[in-house]
VEXVOSE-764661 format. One record per residue (C-alpha): x, y, z; residue in three letters. Coordinates in steps of 0.1 Angstrom, whole numbers, plus 5000, padded with zeros to 4 digits. Layout:
XYZAla/...
% end
This chain:
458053915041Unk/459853705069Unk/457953445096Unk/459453235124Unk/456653035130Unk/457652895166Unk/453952685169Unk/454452485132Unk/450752555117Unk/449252275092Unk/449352465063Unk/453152515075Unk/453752155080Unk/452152055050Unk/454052295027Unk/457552225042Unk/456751835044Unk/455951805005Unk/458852064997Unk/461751955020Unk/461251615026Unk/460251514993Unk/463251644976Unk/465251485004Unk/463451165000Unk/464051194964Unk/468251254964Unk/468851004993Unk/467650694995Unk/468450665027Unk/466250905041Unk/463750705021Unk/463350415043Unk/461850625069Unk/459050615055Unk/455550345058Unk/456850015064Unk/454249895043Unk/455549615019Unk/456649744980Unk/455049664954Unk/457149564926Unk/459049804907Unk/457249684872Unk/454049804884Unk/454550124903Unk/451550334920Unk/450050644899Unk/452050964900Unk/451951274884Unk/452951224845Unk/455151464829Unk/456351464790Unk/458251154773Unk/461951254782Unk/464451214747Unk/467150944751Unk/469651204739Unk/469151434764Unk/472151504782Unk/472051514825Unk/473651864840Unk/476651734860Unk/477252104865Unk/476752294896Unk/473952574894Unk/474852884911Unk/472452824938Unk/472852814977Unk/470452634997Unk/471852815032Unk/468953015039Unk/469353385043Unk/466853555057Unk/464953285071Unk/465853265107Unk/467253005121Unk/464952765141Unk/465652545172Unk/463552235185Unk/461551955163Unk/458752135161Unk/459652515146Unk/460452695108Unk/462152915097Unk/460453045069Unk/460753335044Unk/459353455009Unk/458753834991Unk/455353714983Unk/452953494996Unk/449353494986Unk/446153274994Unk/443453214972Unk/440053124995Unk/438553014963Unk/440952804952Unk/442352704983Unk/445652794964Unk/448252914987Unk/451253064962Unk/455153144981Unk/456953344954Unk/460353514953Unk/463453364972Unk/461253124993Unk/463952985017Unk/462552715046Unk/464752555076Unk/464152275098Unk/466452145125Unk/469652075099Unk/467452045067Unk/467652385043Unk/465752465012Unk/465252754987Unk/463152794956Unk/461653034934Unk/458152974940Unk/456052724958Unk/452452654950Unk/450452424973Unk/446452334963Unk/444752214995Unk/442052114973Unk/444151784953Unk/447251814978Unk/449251864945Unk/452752054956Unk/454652224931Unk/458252374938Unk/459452564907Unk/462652754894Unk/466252714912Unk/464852444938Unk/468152384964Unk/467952154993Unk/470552075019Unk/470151755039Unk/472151705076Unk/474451485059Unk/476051755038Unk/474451635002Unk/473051924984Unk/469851834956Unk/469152074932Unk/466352044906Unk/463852294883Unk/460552164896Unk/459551924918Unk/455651784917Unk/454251564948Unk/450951424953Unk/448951454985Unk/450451114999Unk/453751345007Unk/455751054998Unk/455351034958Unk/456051284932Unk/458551394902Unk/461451634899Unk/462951784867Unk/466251824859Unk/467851674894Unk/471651694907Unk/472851554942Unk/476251694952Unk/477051484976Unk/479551585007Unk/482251384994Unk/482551564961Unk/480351324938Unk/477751384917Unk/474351224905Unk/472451374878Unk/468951294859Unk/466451434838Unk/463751314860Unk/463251154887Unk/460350974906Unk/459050894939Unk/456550574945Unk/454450574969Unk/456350244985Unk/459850474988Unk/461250304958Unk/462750604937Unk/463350594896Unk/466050784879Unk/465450834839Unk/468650964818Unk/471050934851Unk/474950994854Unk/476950964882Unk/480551044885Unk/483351124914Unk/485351344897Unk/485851704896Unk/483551884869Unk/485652214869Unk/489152284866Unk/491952414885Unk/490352774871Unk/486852674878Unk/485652654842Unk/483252364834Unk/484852044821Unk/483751664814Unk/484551444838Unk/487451164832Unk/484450884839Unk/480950874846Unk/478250584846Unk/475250664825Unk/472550454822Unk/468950454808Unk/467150374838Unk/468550354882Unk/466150204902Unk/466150234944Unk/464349934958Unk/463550014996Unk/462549675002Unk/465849534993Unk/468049845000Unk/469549804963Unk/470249994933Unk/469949874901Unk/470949994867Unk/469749894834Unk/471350014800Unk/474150104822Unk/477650204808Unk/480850424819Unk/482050644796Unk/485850774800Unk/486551124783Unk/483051114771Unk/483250784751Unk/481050494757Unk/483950204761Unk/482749974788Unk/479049774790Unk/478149734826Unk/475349454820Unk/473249404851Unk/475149644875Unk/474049624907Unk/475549764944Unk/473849874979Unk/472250184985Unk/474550255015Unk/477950295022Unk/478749945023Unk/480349724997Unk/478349494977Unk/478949134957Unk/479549174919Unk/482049194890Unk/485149434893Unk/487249604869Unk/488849304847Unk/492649324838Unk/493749224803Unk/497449084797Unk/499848984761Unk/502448774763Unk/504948504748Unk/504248254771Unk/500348284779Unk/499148464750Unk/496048714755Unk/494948674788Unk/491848834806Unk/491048844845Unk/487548914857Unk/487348964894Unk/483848814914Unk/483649014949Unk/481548864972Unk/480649015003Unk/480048715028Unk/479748965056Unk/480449315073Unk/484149205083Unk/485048895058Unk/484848885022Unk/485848644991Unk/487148774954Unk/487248504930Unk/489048574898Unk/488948344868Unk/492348404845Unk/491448294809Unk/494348204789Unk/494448134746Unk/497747984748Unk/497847814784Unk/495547644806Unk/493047864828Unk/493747944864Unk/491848044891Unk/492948294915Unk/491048334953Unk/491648614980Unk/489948565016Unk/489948855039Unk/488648905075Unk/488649145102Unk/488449005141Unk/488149125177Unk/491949105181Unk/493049155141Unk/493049035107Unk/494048805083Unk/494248695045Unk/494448375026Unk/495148434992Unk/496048154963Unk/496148044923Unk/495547724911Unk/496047564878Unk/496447224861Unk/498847264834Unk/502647134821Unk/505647184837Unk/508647274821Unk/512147124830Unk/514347444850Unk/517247294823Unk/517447094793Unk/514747024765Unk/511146814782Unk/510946484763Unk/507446434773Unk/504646704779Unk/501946614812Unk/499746804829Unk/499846834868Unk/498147014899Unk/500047394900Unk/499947654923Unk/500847934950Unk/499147974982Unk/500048285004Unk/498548395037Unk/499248665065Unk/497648765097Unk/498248985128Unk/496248955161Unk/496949185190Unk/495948955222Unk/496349225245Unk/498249515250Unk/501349355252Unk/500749025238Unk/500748985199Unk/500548695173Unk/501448755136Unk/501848525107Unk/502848485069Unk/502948195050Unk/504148165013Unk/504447784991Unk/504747694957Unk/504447424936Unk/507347444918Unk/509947654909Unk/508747814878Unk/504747814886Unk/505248244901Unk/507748364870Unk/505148184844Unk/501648364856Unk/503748674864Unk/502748654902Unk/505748744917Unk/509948714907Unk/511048634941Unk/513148354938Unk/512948274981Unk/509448174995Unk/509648285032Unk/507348185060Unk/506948295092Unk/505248345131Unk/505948535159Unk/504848575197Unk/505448915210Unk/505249015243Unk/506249395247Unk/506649525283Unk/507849855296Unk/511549725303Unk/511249405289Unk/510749175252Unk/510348835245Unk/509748685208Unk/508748355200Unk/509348285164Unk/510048005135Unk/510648035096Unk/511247825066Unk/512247875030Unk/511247745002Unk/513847784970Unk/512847884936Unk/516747914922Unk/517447644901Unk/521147544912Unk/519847534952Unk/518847184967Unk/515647264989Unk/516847035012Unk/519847265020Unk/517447545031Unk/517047595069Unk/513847565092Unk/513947785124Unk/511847645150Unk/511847795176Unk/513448135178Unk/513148245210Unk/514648625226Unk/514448775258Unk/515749095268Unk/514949245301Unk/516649625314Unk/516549715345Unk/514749985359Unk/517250185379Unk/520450305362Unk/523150005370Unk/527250195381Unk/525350485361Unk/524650295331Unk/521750125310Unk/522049725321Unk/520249485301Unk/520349095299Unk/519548875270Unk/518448505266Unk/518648335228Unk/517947985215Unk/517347855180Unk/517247525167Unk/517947565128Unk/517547175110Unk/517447075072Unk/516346775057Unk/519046715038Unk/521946955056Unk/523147045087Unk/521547065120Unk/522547325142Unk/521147425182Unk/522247705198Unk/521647885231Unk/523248175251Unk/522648425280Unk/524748725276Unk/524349065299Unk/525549465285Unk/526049745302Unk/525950065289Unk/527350435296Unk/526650785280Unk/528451105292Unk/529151435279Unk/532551595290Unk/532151985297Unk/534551985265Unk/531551865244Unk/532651515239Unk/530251245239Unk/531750945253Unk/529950595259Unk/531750305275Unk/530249985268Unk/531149605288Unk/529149275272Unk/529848915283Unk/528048595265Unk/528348225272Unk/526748005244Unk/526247655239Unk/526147475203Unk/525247135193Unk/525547015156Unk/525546715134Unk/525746625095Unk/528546925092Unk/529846765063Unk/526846825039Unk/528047205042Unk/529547285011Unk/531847585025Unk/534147445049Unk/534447745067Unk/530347745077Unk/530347405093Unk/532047445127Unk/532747075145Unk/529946855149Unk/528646715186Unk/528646965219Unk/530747285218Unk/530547585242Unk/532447925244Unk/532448245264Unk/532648585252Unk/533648935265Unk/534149285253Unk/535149665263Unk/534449945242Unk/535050305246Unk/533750545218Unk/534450905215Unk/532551175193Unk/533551505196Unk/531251755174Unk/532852085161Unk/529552335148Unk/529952615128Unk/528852895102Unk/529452805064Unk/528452935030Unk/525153065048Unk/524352765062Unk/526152525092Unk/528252265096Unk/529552005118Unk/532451815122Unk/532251515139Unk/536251295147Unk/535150955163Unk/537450755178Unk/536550365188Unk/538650155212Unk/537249755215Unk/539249505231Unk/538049095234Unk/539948795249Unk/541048535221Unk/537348385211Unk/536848035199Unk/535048105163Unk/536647815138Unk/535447515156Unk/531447725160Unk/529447675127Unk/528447975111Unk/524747995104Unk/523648355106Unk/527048535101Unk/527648505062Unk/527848705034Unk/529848965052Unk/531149275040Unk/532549585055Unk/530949905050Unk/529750235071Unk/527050075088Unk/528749825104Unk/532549985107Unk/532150115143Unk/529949815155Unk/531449625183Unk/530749315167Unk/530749355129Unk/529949025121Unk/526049005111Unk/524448785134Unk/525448595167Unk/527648295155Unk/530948485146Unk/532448735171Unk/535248965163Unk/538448895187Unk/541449085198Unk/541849475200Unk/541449725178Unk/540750125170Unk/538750275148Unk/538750605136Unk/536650845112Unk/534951175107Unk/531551215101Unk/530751565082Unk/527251765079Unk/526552115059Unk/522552225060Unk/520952515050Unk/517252545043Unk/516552265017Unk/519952145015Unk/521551865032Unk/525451735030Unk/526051405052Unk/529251235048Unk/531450955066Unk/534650795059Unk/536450585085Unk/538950305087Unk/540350065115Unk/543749915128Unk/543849585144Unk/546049595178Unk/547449235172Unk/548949025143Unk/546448705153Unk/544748605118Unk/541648705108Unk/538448525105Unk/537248755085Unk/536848615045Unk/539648735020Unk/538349055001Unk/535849125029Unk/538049445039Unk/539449325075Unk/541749065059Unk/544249215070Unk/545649445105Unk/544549745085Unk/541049815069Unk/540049895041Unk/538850245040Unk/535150275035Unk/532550565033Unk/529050705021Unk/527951065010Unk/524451165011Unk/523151494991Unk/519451574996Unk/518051904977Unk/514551964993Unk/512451694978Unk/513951704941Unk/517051514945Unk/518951284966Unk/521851054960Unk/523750794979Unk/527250714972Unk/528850454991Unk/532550304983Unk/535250094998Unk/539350154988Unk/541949894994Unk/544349985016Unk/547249984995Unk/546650124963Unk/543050284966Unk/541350024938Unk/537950014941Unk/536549714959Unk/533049854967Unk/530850134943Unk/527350174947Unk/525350534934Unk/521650554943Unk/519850854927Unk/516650954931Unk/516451304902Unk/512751504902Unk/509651524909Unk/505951364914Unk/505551334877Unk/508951344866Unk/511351224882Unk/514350924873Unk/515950654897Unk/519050534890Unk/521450294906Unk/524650124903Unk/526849864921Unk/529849704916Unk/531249434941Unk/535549364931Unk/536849224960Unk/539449064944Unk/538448684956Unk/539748404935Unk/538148114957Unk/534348054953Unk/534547964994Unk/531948255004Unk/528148374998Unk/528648684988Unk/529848664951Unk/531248964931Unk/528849124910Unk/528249484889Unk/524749544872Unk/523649914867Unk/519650024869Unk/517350264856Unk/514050404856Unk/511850724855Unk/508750884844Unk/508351194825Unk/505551404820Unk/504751494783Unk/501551674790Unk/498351704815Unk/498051344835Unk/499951234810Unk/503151064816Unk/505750794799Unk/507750614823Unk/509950264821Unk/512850104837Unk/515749854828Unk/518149574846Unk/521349524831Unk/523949274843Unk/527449404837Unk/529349094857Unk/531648914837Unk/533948624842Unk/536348854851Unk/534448934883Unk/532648594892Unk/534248254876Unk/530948124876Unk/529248384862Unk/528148324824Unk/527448634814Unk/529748854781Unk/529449184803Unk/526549344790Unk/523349134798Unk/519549294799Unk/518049154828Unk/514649284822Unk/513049634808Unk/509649774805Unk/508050054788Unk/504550234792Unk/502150524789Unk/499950614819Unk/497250904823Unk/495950984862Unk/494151224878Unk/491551214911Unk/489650924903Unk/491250774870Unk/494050594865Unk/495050424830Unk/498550254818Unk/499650074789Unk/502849884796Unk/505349674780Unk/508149434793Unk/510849214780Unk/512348944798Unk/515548824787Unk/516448524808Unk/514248164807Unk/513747984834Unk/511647714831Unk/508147744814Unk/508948114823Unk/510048214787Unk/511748534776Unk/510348754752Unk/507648994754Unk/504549084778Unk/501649374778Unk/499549454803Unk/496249724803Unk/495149834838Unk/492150064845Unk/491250164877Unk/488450374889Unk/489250574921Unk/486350624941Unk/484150334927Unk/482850064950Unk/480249874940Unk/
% end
């Protein structure tokens, strides 16, 4: 039997209301509060509703989902505020009893609101309400409810459901035994769970979820717009493990003030340590997480974390603070006292406009040891900075300033630079220039120290660049740059390397360049997949350049490689310029296929005149002929890829450069592996860039279902051999750590251990644990 009742009768109105809407008002709160706005009584002393049997502690709630679907199907589907669909086999009225009985497959729809259930009884005479036997309702916000009867009273807005599940749209789940409407909207939960997680696996059978909160009692309050727990706890793998004393969080989607998920640590230094993290929400865009760290064999500290989101961006303030000993960086402390520590860090971006931006970050320390001890961080360089950023359509400009603070034991903090400002301009022109991109540039930066040199520079410099294809294929690009710059220094001698000072007072030079480069790509068929082969040929000449009497403040550490052996300046940075003329020559191979990739270069290049180098001894340029340097790439669809890059001298093909980067597997196995060795045969200590070899390794393997082990290790292999200074035998653990981790969807668990091998400080060597637990999906 099928109605569409078009003009909604009162009997119609009254059933659906009681039906629908109560079982709505029962799995969403939400929905709840629009309801009387009557005040609510307390939750202690609720109004009378229909009583049902005493409900057994032990009684389990069904996270399961019934085979039930509350789309209608032969209702009809309804448009406007006022109409039902409405459909039943059977529906009889008793004139005595003023009993009106729906039976068999009674399915209801109102404007995006569904609902199906066995049978519906309605007595007109008490206004009781009674939906029995596979009740399903869908609300417009995607949840689906499902429960085995539902009672209400003849207010519409109280009653009692059996047996209740809420599938929410995003996948989680609330269960109960029972659960109760007041009369005030407050709602009562009895034997609830609640979980995220999937409850069926990858074959659909029915499986325990990897966490869920029970708890005796949830409680909505509509007044407050709050749920509250009591006897709540979260079970993982069906175990009771964690209390949740007092748990607490909004009814809505917003986050709420309370406790987070503490962290629990083990080691030499600090002994058994526990974090408990406060969140307080101080309002819809800014919030505060207070975290006290607790300590049994060192002071406690307490850690902070500001956030806030503007009209134009955000930013963070985050610091720890502590007031413990310090440890001397070297030799044994005579005397033990206690002093202010801590590490303050901050960041922020703030688009002005469209083109204008602002961004920050700002990092300081105490001292030297204060990150390494509380295991915050093993930087050993503090960096701040800001920028101003103005992006046009043909144009840049960047205002920006940085300083350093040094955590390395040997370095004098009043050696490390402050930039203030930075400022760089680049403007192109709109209409191609002889054929070719032209674009100007204006620099400055004034670097000082407080204990060190001082340096000012400034330059304008113009370039002008050409791209043509020859109807051979070649690609040719000529290239023409002029630069006049001005320097001012003073202090020079507090430069330890002689060779980064430059002259101190006024000095000023002028710099030009031609370059013409050459690619010429040869494509064909091989082993089923194709190839190119690429010859390049460079050709840069420069005027004699006046580089000695410059000081050298962002050109150090310089060393050649593949990345910068066909720049036209290979010096990093602006202070050192590359003179004279020169050609450079390689080939650049490629072989793909599907999921296979082969990239390779090797090149070399040939000074045109005998004038010395400036270039560093060892660096590769020393001499009129380069070394000969290269890198191989092999990438096997998203299983493997490995970087080899290398540098042979000249004259008897030793190896002065050797790095392998590996990445082998995987999402959930998979190992990374690395190794570097830097002999460039330097006897002098006279540059930044020291020899060094050290090999690395780490992984994670997968021993069974979420299951995985994983670690990694540092090991130093330098030796004197390779760096005079060096005081290591050759085989020196850096650091290594070992764990076991389980994840899935919405847990994630890992057990790790890590051995330092290195003091520094109060930061001691020896051994560390650390037990995280995170639950995906939880926000309280």
């Amino acid at each position: 039997m099928t109605w569409a009742l078009f003009r909604q009768a009162t009997g119609a109105r009254y059933l659906w209301l009681t039906t629908a809407s109560g079982v709505a008002l029962i799995a969403n709160p939400a929905l709840a509060q629009q309801g009387s706005e009557a005040a609510a009584p307390d939750l202690i002393a609720p109004p009378a509703v229909p009583t049902l049997p005493e409900i057994p502690r032990s009684a389990e709630p069904d996270l399961q989902t019934p085979d039930i679907s509350p789309v209608p199907v032969d209702a009809p589907k309804v448009e406007g505020e006022n109409q039902i669909g409405f459909a039943a086999d059977n529906l009889n009225y008793d004139s005595e009893t003023e009993i009106v009985v729906a039976e068999g497959n009674v399915e209801m729809n109102r404007e995006a609101i569904s609902m199906r259930a066995d049978k519906v009884t309605w007595n007109r005479k008490t206004g009781e309400v009674v939906a029995e036997g596979d009740v399903a309702i869908r609300n417009p916000e995607g949840d689906t409810a499902y429960g085995d009867r539902i009672e209400l009273t003849d207010t519409l807005r109280d009653g009692v459901v059996e047996n209740l599940l809420v599938v929410l749209d995003n996948g989680a789940r609330l269960a109960a035994i029972r659960g109760t409407r007041f009369d005030n909207g407050n709602i009562e939960l009895e034997n609830a769970a609640y979980t995220p997680c999937p409850v069926e696996d990858e074959n659909g059978c029915p499986k325990k979820p990897s966490w869920q909160i029970r708890a005796v009692r949830v409680l909505y309050d509509r007044a407050k717009n709050k749920v509250k727990y009591k006897g709540a706890r979260v079970e993982i793998f069906g175990l009771p493990l964690i209390p949740l004393p007092g748990l607490s969080h909004p009814a809505n989607s917003e986050a709420g003030s309370g406790i987070l998920v503490p962290n629990v640590r083990l080691d030499r230094t600090n002994g058994f340590e526990i974090a408990v993290p406060y969140y307080l929400r101080l309002a819809p865009n800014r919030d505060l997480t207070l975290t006290p760290h607790l300590y049994t064999d060192a002071a406690p500290m307490l850690e902070g974390e500001f956030r806030a989101l503007t009209d134009f961006g955000s930013f963070r303030i985050n610091g720890f603070a502590t007031y413990s000993s310090v440890v001397p960086l070297v030799g044994t402390p005579t005397t033990s006292t206690n002093e202010f520590r801590g590490y303050l860090e901050s960041a922020g971006k703030f688009q002005i406009d469209p083109r204008w931006s602002v961004s920050y970050s700002g990092r300081i320390a105490t001292d030297r040891t204060f990150m390494r001890r509380y295991d915050i961080s093993r930087d050993d360089r503090l960096r701040s900075t800001f920028e101003v950023e103005r992006i046009g359509g043909q144009s840049y400009l960047s205002i920006a300033g940085w300083a350093t603070q040094t955590l390395r034991f040997n370095d004098e903090q009043g050696q490390q630079p402050i930039a203030l400002p930075i400022i760089d301009f680049r403007q192109r022109l709109d209409d191609p220039w002889l054929g070719g991109q032209f674009e100007l540039q204006l620099n400055t930066v004034a670097i000082g120290r407080t204990a060190g040199q001082d340096t000012q520079r400034a330059f304008a410099g113009a370039r002008w660049d050409l791209r043509r294809l020859t109807p051979l294929g070649q690609e040719v690009t000529l290239t023409a740059l002029v630069r006049g710059d001005v320097y001012h220094s003073d202090e020079n001698l507090l430069t330890a390397i002689p060779g980064y000072r430059g002259r101190s007072g006024w000095q000023a030079r002028g710099i030009a360049a031609l370059a013409a480069d050459m690619r010429w790509p040869f494509i064909g068929e091989f082993l089923g997949g194709t190839q190119t082969l690429t010859p390049r040929v460079q050709f840069v000449a420069t005027p004699p350049i006046d580089n000695i009497e410059i000081p050298n403040e962002d050109s150090r550490a310089f060393d050649l490689e593949d990345s910068n052996l066909f720049a036209i300046n290979r010096f990093n940075g602006y202070d050192r310029f590359e003179d004279g003329a020169r050609v450079t020559y390689g080939v650049e191979w490629n072989y793909s296929r599907p999921g296979f990739n082969i990239n390779s270069v090797v090149g070399q290049s040939y000074r045109l005149t005998n004038k010395p180098t400036l270039f560093p001894d060892g660096t590769g340029l020393t001499d009129r002929t380069s070394d000969i340097v290269g890198r191989t790439t092999i990438a096997y669809k998203d299983f493997l890829r490995l970087t080899h890059r290398f540098r042979l001298d000249k004259d008897d093909l030793a190896v002065r450069r050797n790095e392998f980067d590996a990445t082998i597997g995987g999402r959930s196995t998979y190992a990374v592996l690395g190794y570097s060795r830097l002999n460039r045969d330097i006897t002098s200590l006279a540059e930044d860039l020291q020899d060094r070899e050290e090999v690395r390794a780490g992984g994670r393997v997968a021993v069974a279902r979420n299951w995985s082990v994983f670690g990694s290790a540092i090991i130093d292999l330098t030796g004197r051999n390779d760096d005079p200074a060096s005081t290591s035998d050759g085989f020196e653990p850096i650091r290594h750590r070992l764990g076991v981790a389980y994840d899935d969807d919405c847990l994630s668990i890992a057990l790790t251990w890590r051995r330092d091998y290195i003091d520094t400080g109060d930061a001691r060597r020896g051994n560390s644990f650390s037990f995280r637990i995170a639950f995906r999906n939880l926000g309280f």
